[in-house]
C-alpha positions as CSV (number, residue, x, y, z in Angstrom):
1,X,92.6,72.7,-13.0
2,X,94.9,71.9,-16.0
3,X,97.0,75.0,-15.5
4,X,96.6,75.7,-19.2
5,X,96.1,79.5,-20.4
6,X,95.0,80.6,-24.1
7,X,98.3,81.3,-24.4
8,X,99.6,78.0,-23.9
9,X,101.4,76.3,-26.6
10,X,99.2,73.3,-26.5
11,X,95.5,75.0,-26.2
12,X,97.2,77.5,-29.1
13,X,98.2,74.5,-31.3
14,X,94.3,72.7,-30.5
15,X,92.5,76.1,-31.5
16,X,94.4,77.0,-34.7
17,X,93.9,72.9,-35.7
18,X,90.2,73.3,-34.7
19,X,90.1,76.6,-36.9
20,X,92.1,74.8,-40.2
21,X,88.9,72.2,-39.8
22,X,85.9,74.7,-40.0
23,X,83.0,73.2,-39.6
24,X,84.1,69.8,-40.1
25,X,85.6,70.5,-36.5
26,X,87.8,67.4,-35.1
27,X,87.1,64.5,-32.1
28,X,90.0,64.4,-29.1
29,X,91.7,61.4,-30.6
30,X,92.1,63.0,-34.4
31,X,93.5,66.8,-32.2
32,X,95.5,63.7,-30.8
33,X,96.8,62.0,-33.4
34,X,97.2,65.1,-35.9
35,X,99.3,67.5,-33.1
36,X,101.2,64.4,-31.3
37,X,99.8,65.5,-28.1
38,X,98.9,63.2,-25.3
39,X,94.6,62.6,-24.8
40,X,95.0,64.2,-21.4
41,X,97.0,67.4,-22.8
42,X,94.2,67.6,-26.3
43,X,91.7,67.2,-23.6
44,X,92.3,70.1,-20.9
45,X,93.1,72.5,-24.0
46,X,90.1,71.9,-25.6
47,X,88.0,71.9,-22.1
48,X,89.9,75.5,-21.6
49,X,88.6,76.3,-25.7
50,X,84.9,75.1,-24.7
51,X,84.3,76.6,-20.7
52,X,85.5,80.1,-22.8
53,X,83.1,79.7,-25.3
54,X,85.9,79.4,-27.9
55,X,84.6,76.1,-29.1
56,X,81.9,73.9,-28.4
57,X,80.4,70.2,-29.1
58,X,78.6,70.5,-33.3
59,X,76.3,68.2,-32.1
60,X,77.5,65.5,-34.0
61,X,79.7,62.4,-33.6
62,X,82.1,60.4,-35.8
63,X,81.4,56.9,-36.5
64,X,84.7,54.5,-35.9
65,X,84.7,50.5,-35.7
66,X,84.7,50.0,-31.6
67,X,83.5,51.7,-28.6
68,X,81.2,54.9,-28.2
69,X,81.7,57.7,-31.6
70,X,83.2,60.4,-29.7
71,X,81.9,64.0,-30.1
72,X,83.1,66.4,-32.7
73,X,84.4,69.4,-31.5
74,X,84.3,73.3,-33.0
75,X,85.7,76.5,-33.0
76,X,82.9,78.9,-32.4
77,X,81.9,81.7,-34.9
């Protein structure tokens, strides 16, 4: 339990970045590096966003140099 609420300054900032992208959406480590939030704090407030139904995977992944492409994340509606 991350102790986060929708009301919580980070999970607020998350959601309204999410919105400003659409349907291009964002992966943790752009929320990360565009809000100066840890990975840990982008990641519980966009879990909170996505067990809500507030945002969810698009099903698509972003292609960087090393490692897995992370997911792409979404506000819903």
């Amino acid at each position: 339990m991350s102790g986060f609420t929708r009301q919580s300054p980070a999970v607020v900032r998350v959601e309204s970045y999410l919105r400003s992208m659409g349907e291009l959406g964002a992966t943790d480590a752009e929320l990360e590096d565009a809000l100066g939030l840890s990975r840990a704090t982008v990641c519980a407030a966009r879990k909170l966003l996505v067990d809500e139904g507030a945002a969810e995977w698009s099903g698509e992944k972003r292609e960087i140099p090393l490692g897995q492409p992370p997911k792409v994340w979404r506000l819903v509606g």
